[in-house]
C-alpha positions in Angstrom: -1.5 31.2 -13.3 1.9 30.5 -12.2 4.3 27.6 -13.7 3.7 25.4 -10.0 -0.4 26.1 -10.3 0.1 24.7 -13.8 1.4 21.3 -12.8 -0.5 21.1 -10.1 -3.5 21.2 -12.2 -2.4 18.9 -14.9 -1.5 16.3 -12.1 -5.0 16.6 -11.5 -6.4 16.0 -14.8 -4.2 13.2 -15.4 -4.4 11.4 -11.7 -7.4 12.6 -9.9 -7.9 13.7 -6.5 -5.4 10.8 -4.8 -2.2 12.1 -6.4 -0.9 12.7 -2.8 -1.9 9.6 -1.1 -5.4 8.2 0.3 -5.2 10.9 2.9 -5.2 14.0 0.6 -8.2 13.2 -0.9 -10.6 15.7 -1.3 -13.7 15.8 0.8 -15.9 15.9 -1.8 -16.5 13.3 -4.5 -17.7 13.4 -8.3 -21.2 12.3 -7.5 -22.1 14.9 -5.3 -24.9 17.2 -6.5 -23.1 20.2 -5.7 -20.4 18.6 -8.9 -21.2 19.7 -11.9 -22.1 17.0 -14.3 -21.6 18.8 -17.2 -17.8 19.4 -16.8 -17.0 16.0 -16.1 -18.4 15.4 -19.4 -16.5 18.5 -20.7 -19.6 19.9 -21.9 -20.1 22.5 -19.3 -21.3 25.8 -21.5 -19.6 28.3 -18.3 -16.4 26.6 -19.2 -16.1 26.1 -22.7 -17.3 29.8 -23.3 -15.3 31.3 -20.9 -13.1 34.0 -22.2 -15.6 35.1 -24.4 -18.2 37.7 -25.5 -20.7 35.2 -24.1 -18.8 34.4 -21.0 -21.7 33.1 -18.4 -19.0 33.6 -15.4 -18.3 31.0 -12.7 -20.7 27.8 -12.6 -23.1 27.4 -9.9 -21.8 24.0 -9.3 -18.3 23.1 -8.3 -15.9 22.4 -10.9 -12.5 20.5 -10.4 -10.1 18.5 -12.8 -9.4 16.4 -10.4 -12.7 15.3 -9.8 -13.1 14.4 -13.5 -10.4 11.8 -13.7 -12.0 10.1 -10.8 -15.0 9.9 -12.8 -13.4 8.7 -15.7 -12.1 5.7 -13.5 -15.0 5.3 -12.0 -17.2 5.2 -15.4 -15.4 2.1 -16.5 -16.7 0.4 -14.2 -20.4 1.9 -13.5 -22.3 3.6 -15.8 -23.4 6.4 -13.6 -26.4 8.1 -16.5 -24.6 11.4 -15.8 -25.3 12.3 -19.5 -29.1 13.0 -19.0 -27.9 15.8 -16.8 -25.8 17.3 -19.0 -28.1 17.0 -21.4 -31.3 19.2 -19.9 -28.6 21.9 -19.0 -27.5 22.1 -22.7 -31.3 21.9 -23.7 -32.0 24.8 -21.4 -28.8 26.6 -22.6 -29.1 26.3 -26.2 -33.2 26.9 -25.7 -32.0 30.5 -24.1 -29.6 31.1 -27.1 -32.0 30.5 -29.3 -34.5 32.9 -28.0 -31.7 35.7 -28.1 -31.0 34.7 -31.3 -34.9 35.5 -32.3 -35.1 38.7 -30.6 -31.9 40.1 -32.3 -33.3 39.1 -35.9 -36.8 41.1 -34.7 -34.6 43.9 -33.7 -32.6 44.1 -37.2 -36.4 43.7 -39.0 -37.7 46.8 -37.2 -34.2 48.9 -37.6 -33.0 47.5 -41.1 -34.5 48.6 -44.4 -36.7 46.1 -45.9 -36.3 44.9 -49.4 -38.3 43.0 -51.6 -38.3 39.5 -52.0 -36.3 39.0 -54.8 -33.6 41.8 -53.7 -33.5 39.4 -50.0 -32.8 36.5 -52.1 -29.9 37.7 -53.8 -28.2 39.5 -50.3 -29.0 35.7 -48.5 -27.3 34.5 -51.4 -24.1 36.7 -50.7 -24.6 35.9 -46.6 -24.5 32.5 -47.3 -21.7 32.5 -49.7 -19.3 34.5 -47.2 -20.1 32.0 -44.1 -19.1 29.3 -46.3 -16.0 30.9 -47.2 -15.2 31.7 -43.4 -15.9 28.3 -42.3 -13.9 26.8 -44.8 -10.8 28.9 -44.5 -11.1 28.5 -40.8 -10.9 24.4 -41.0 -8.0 25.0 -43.6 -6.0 26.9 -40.8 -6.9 24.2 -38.3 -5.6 21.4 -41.1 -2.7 22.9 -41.4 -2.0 23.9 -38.0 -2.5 19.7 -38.0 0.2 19.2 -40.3 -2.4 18.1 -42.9 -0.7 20.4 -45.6 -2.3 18.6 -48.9 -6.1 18.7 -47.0 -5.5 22.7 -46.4 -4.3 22.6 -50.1 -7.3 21.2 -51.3 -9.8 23.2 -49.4 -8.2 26.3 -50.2 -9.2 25.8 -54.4 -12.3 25.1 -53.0 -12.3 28.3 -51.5 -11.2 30.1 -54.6 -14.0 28.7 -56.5 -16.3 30.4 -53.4 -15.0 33.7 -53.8 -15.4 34.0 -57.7 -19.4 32.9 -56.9 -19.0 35.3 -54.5 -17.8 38.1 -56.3 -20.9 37.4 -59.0 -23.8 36.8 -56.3 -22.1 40.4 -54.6 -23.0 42.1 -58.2 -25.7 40.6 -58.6 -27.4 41.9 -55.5 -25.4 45.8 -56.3 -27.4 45.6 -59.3 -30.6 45.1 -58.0 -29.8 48.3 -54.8 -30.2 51.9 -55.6 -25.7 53.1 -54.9 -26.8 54.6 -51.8 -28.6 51.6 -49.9 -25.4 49.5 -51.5 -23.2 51.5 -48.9 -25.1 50.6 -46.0 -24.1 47.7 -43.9 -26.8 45.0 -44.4 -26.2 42.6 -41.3 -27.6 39.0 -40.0 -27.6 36.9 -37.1 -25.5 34.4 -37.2 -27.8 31.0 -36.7 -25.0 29.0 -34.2 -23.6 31.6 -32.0 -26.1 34.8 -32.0 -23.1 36.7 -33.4 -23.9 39.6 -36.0 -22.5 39.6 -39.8 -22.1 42.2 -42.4 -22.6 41.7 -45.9 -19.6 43.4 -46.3 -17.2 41.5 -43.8 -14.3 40.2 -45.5 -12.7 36.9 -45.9 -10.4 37.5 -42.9 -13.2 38.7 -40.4 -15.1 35.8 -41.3 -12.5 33.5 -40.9 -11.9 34.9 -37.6 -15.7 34.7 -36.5 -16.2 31.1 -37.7 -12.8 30.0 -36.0 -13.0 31.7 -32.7 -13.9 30.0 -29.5 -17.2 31.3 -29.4 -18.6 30.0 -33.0 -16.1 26.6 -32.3 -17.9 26.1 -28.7 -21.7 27.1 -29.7 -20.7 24.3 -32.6 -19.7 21.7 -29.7 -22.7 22.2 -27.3 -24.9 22.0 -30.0 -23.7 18.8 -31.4 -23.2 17.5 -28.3 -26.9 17.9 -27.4 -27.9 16.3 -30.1 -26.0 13.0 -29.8 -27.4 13.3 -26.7 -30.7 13.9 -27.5 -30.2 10.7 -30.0 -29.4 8.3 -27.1 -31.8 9.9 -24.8 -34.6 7.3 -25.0 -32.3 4.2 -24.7 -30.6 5.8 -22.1 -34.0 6.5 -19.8 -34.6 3.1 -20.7 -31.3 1.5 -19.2 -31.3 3.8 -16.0 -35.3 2.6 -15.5 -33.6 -1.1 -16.0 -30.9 -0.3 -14.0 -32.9 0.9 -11.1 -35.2 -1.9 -11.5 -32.3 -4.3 -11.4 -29.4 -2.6 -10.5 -26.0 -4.1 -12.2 -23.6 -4.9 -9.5 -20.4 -3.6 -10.1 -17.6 -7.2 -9.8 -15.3 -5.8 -8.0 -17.9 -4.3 -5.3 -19.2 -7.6 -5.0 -15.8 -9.5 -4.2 -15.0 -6.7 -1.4 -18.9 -7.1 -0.1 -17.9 -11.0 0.1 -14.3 -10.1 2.0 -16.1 -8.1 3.9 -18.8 -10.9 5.1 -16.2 -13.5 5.4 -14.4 -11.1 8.2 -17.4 -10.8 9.7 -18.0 -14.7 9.8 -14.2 -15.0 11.2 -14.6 -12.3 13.7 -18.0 -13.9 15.0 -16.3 -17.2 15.3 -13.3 -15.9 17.3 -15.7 -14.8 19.5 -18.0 -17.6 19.6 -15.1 -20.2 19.6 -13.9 -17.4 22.4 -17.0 -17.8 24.6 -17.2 -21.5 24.0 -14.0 -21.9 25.7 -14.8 -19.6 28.7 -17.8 -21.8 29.1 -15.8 -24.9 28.9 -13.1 -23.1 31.3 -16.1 -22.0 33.8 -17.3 -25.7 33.4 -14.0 -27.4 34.2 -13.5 -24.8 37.3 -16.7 -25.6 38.3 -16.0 -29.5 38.0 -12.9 -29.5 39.7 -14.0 -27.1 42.5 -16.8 -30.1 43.2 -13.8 -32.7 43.3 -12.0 -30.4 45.6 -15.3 -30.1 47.7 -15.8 -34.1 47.6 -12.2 -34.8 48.5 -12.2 -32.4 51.4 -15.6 -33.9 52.3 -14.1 -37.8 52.2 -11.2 -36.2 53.5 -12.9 -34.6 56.9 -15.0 -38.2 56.5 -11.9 -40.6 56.9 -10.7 -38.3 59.5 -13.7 -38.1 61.5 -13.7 -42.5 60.9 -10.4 -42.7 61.7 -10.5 -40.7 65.2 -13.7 -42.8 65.9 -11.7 -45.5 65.8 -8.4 -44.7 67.1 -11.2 -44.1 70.1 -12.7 -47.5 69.8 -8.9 -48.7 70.0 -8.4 -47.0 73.0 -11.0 -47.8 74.6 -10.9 -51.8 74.1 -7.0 -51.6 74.9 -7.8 -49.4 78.0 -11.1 -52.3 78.9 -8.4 -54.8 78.2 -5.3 -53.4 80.4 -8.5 -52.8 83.1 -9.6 -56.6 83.1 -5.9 -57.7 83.0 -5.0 -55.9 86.0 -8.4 -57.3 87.8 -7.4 -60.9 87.0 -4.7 -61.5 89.2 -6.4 -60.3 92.2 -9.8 -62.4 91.9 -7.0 -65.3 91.6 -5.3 -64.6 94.7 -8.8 -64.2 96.4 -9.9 -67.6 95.1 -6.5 -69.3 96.3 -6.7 -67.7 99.6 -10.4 -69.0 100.0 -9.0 -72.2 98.9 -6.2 -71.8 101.7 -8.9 -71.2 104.7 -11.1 -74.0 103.7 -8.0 -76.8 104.0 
């Protein structure tokens, strides 16, 4: 991986899947089912044992940094029960470990010689004795890798005390052996990580084995199950009550509210929109009637007004008519009068 591919990953981790804006986002979110919910809770077996003897190769589900600091974000918030995932893929993982783990101690039973009981006790005795003494020196190096100097110290007389029980438990059991069957290599299955162990590994081998990433991440997905195997019941019980009546997330309801208050405006504007179209059509519609009534008493008063400038006409004409017959029924009558003196 190069020193860009680096960065670019741990700006992942650390900001998620919007590190370049809103519009790099990736297409696919945490809660898909194609995620794996395991690796967001960094519990994934394919990841932590990869680079190992047990290396399970690529996960079937999708695995992305980014992708787990959204979910980290988005778990404050919402509880999203992804833990009772995880937890039935551990449970199937350490169940199929376990069943190696059986087969390989039937396989050393039918190879190995057996020895009586008492000769078993005192080689368990040495087993035992020599995983103590690789765990311990194992968490000393990790103290004082930790700067804890005076806990590595300490844990290393412990140590020394081990090795001189050691030393006695290891003749002990030569004792008991015929030379011969001392030389053989008398090994065990190591109860965590299905690794094998020789009675005669040293302090440094063991070390190595009980320090190594695949003894270290057996150790986590083991205890990791069984915290979550602890909380399992209360957790069923507070996804049943959750489903039941589902917790509303605060923040989801204030944008749900913002939401329904745009909608109210928007249906307003447009109701306080149609209301005044309507009140526009109904204005148009009363002034066009004016209009029509004014024409109407308009072409009224006109019609009135020629009816009468007829009448007028017509008297002033009758008048003018009998004016100009006046004079000549006068002359007639004083001409009659003439005749008869």
């Amino acid at each position: 991986m190069t020193a860009h591919d680096q960065m670019r990953a741990m700006l992942d981790q650390l900001m998620g899947t919007a590190r370049n804006g809103e519009d790099e986002k990736l297409s696919i979110k945490f809660d898909d089912p194609t995620v794996c919910k395991g690796f967001l809770l960094s519990c994934c077996p394919h990841e932590i044992l990869a680079s190992t003897r047990m290396d399970m190769g690529d996960c079937p589900k999708y695995h992305n940094v980014a992708l787990r600091a959204d979910y980290e974000t988005a778990s404050q918030k919402k509880d999203f029960f992804y833990d009772l995932e995880a937890m039935e893929q551990l449970r199937h993982f350490v169940a199929d470990a376990d069943r190696k783990t059986e087969q390989a101690r039937k396989r050393l039973a039918e190879t190995q010689e057996e020895y009586s009981g008492d000769v078993a006790g005192k080689a368990e005795k040495v087993h035992e004795l020599a995983e103590k003494i690789g765990e311990a020196l194992a968490k000393a190096e990790q103290l004082g890798a930790e700067g804890l100097v005076d806990e590595s110290m300490q844990l290393m007389s412990e140590i020394d005390i081990l090795r001189k029980d050691k030393l006695t438990a290891e003749a002990d059991y030569r004792a008991s052996i015929p030379a011969a069957a001392y030389q053989q290599q008398k090994l065990r299955v190591c109860d965590v990580c299905c690794a094998y162990l020789g009675i005669h590994d040293n302090d440094r081998r063991l070390a190595d084995h009980f320090g190594g990433k695949l003894h270290l991440g057996f150790i986590k997905i083991r205890e990791t199950l069984k915290e979550f195997e602890a909380k399992a019941e209360d957790r069923r019980r507070e996804r049943r009550d959750s489903y039941r009546s589902p917790r509303r997330d605060p923040e989801i309801d204030r944008e749900r509210d913002r939401r329904r208050d745009r909608n109210r405006e928007s249906q307003s504007d447009r109701g306080g929109s149609r209301d005044h179209k309507e009140r526009m059509r109904r204005s148009n519609r009363s002034r066009s009637k004016e209009r029509n009534r004014e024409r109407r008493s308009r072409s009224k008063s006109g019609r009135r007004s020629r009816s009468r400038s007829k009448e007028h006409k017509s008297r002033d004409s009758r008048k003018t008519d009998s004016k100009s017959k006046s004079p000549s029924h006068s002359s007639k009558r004083r001409t009659s009068n003439d005749n008869r003196n």
